[in-house]
C-alpha positions as CSV (number, residue, x, y, z in Angstrom):
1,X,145.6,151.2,150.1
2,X,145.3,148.7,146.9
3,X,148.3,148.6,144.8
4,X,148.0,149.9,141.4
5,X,148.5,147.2,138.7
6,X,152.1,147.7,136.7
7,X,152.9,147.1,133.6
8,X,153.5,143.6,134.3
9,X,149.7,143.1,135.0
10,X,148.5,144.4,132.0
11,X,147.3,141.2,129.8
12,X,147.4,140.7,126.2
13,X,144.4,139.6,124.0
14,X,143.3,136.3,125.1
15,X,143.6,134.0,121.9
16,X,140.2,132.7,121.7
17,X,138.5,136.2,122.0
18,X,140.9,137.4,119.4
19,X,140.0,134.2,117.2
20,X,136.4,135.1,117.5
21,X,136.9,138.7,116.6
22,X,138.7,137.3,113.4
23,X,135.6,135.1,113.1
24,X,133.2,137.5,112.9
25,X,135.5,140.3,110.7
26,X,135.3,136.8,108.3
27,X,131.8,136.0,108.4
28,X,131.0,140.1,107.7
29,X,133.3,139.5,104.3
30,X,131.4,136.1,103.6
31,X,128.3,138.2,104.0
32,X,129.0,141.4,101.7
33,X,129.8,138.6,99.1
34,X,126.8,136.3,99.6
35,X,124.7,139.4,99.4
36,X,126.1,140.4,96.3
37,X,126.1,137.3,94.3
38,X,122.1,137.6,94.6
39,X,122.1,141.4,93.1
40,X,124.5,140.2,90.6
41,X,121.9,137.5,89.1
42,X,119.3,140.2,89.4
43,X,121.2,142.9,87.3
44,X,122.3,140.0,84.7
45,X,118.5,139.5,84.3
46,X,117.5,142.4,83.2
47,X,120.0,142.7,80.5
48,X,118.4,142.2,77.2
49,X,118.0,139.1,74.8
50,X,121.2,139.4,73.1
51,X,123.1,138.7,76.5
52,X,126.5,137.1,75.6
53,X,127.9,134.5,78.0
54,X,130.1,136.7,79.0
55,X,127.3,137.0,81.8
56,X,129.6,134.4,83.7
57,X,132.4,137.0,84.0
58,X,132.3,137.5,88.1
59,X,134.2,140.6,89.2
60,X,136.6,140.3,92.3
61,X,135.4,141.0,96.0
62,X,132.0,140.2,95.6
63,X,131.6,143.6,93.8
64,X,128.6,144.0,91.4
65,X,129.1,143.7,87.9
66,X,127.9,145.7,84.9
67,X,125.3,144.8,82.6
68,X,127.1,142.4,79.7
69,X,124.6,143.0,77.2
70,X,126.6,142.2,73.4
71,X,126.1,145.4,71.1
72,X,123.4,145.5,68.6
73,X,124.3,148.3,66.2
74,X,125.9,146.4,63.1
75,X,129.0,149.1,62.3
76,X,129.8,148.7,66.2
77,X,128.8,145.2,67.5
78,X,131.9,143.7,66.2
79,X,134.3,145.7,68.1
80,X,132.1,146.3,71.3
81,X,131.6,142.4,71.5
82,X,135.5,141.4,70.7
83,X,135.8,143.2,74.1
84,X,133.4,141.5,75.7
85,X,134.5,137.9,74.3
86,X,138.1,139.3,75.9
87,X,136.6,140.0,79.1
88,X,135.0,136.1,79.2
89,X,138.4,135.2,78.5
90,X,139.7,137.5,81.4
91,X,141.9,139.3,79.0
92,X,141.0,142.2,80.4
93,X,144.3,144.6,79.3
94,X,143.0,143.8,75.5
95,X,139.4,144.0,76.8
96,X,139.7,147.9,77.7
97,X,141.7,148.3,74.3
98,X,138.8,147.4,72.7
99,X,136.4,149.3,74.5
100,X,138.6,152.1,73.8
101,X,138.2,151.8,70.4
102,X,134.8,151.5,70.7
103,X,134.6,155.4,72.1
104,X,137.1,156.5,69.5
105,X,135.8,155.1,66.3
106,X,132.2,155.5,67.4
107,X,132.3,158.3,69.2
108,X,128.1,159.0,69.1
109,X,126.9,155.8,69.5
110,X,125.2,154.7,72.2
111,X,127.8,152.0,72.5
112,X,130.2,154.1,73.0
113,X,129.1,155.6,76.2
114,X,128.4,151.8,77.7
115,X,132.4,151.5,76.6
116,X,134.0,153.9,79.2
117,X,132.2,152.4,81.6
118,X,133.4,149.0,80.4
119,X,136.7,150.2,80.1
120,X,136.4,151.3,83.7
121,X,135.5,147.6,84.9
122,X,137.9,146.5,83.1
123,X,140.9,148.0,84.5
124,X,139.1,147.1,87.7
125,X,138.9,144.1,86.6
126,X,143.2,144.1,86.6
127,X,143.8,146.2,89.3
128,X,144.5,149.2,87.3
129,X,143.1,151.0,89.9
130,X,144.3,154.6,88.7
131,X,142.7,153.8,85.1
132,X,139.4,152.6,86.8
133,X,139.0,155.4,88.1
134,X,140.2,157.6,85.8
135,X,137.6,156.0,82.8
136,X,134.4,155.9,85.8
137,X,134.7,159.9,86.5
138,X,135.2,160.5,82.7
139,X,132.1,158.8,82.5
140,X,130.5,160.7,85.2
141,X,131.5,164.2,83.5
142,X,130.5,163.2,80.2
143,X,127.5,161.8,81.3
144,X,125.9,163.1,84.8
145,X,122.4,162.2,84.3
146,X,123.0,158.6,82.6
147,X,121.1,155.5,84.2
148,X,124.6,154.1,84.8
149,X,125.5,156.9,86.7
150,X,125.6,155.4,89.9
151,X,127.7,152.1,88.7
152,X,130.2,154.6,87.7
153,X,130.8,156.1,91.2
154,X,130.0,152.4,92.8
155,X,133.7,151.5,90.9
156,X,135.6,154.7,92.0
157,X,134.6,153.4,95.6
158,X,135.9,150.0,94.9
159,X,138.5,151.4,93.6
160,X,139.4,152.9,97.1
161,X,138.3,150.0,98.5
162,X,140.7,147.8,97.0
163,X,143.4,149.8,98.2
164,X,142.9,149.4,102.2
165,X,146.2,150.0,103.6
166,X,147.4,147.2,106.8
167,X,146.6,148.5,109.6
168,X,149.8,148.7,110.2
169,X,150.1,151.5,107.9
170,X,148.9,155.2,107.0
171,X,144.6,154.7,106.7
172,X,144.0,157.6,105.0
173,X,143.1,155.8,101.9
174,X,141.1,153.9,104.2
175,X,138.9,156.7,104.9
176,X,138.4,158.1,101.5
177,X,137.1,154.5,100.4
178,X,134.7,155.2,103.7
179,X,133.7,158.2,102.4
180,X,132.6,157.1,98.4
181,X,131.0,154.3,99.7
182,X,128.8,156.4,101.9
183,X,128.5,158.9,98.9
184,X,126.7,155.4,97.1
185,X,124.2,154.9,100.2
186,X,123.3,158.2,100.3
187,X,123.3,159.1,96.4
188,X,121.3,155.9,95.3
189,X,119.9,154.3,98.5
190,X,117.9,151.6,96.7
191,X,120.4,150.2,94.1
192,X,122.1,147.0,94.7
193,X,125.3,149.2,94.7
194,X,124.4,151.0,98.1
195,X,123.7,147.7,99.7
196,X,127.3,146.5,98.8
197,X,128.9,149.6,99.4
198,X,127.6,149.8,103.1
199,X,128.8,146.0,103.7
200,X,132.1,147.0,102.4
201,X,132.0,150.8,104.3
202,X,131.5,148.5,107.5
203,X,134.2,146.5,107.0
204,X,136.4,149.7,105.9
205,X,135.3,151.1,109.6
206,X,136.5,148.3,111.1
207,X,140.0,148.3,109.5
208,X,140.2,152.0,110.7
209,X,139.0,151.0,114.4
210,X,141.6,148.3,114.7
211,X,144.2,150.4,113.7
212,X,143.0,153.0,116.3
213,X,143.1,150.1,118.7
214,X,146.6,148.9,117.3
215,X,148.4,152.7,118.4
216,X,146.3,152.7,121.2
217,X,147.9,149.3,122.4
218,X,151.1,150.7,121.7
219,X,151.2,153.5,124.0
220,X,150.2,151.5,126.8
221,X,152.7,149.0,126.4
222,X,155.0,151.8,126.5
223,X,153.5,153.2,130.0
224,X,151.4,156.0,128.5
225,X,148.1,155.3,129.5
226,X,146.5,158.9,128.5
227,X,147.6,158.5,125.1
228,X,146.2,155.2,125.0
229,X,142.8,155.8,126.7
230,X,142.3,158.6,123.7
231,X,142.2,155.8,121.1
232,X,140.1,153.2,122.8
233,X,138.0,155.9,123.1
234,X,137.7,157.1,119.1
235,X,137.3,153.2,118.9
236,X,134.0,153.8,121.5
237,X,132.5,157.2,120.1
238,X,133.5,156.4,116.3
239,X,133.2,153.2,115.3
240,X,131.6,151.4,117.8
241,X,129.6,149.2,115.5
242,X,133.0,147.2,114.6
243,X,134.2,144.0,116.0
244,X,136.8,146.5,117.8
245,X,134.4,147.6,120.5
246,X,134.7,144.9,123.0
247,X,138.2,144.8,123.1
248,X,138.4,148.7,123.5
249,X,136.2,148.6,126.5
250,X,138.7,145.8,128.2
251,X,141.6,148.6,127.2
252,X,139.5,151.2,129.0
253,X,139.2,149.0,132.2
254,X,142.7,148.2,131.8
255,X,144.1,151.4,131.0
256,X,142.2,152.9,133.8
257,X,142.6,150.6,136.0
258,X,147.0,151.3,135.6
259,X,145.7,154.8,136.9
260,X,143.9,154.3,139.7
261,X,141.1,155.8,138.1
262,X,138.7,153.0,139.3
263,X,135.0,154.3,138.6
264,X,136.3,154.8,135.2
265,X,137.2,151.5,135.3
266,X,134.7,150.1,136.7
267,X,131.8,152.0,134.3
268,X,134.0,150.4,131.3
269,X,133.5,146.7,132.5
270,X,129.8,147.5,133.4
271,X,129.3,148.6,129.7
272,X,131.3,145.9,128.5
273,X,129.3,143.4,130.3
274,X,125.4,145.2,129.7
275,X,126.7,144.6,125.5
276,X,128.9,142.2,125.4
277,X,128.5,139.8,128.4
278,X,129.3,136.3,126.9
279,X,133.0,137.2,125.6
280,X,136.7,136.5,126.9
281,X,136.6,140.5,127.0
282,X,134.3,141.2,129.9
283,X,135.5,138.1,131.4
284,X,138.8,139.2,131.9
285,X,137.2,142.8,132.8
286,X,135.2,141.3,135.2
287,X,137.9,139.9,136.7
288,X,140.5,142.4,136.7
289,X,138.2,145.1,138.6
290,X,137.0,142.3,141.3
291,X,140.1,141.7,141.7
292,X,140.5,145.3,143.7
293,X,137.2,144.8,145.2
294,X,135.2,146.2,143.4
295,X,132.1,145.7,140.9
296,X,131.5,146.3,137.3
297,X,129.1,149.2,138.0
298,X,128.2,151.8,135.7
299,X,128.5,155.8,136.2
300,X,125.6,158.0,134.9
301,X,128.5,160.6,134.5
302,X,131.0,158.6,132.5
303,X,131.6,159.5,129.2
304,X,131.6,155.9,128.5
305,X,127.6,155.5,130.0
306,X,127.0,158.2,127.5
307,X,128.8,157.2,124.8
308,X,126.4,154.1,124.1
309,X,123.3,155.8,125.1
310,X,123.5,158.6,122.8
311,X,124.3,155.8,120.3
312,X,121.5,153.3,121.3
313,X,119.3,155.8,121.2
């Protein structure tokens, strides 16, 4: 009868596989700004002739900015376009003063709507996270139909966004940004706001995978398998379009492996290598489940098999 492996068999992350995870988490950030920077030009190009240069104002995390269009009504121009000659100057705190005048001295202008929302990039602008949002959903209230509508929720999900917890900690402001940057995709599927909100809803998914794999490691380390076996699994149901997924199926073989539960095992290297067969992770799987004689082989009946052809189509 094969022994079952202890504690002391149970390997940690292989350095290059964790480097390349890393790699990729990197290269999806690189991406959502890259992507960005293009929709950025395209919205600065629309905005009309009198265009300050405060067009070269670039907002943090490869967001998408506002249209920077200088006012053009002579009692409010002055004071609408001090704000926007603070915001080239990144004074943002004074920038959102003056915006804020611009709502309260003109309260029917046209300008004056364009200020909340200005005043609402602007705190963003300072990580006033609580006044960003704050300004964006007066501005959604006031004005529910607007055409800038959907820039207004885009910065209440940045606004979440910004505030991704360490994984290391509570991720339930994770989730909400999740959740408002879906509520872009879905709401306005063809702006260039749903195209960076579902780069940064990816990347949000994977912060809330690695934290399901970061408990999951921890009860194993501590000898409960079960309780780890239920998080590598939310990692393979959930979010298994993250950079988490390969390592969670080397848990799986792992963890099930500790048990004795071997075609469990065995299914979870099978799967690991049909997706991910060039990594450290199957590798290693490989390895461990050959190393009890056996092969990476796949059961029809696992949850694992079904897992990833219910989400493969």
């Amino acid at each position: 009868m094969n022994d079952r492996p202890t504690m002391t068999n149970l390997k940690t992350a292989p350095a290059s596989a964790l480097f390349r995870a890393t790699a990729l988490a990197v290269s999806l950030t690189l991406l959502a700004g890259c992507s960005t920077s293009s929709s950025f030009k395209r919205l600065l190009d629309r905005s009309d002739s009198t265009a300050t240069s405060t067009s070269n104002v670039v907002p943090r995390g490869g967001a998408v900015a506002p249209d920077m269009a200088s006012a053009d009504e002579k009692e409010v121009a002055t004071l609408y376009n001090a704000g926007l000659s603070e915001m080239q100057g990144g004074n943002y705190s004074r920038a959102q003063k003056k915006f804020s005048e611009v709502e309260r001295q003109h309260p029917y202008s046209k300008w004056a709507t364009k200020a909340i929302l200005m005043q609402a990039f602007s705190a963003y602008q300072r990580r006033a996270y609580d006044d960003c949002v704050n300004a964006a959903q007066r501005f959604i209230t006031l004005h529910p139909g607007h055409k800038d509508a959907p820039y207004a929720y885009y910065l209440v999900a940045l606004s979440e966004y910004e505030r991704i917890a360490d994984v290391r900690r509570d991720q339930r402001r994770t989730e909400r940004a999740v959740e408002a940057l879906e509520e872009i995709a879905r709401r306005y599927p063809d702006t260039a706001y749903a195209a960076d909100a579902k780069q940064k809803a990816q990347l949000a998914y994977d912060r809330l995978a690695a934290k399901e794999m970061e408990v999951g490691r921890y009860y194993v380390k501590r000898g409960d398998y079960l309780a780890g076996i239920n998080r590598y699994k939310k990692v393979v149901t959930d979010y298994q379009q993250t950079t988490q997924t390969p390592e969670a199926l080397y848990r799986l073989t792992e963890a099930y492996m500790a048990l004795g539960i071997v075609s469990e095992a065995q299914t979870a290297a099978a799967v690991l290598g049909q997706n991910y067969p060039n990594t450290d992770w199957y590798r290693d799987a490989y390895q461990l489940v050959t190393t009890d004689g056996k092969q990476p082989v796949a059961s029809e009946s696992s949850w694992i098999t079904k897992a990833f052809r219910s989400f493969t189509g």
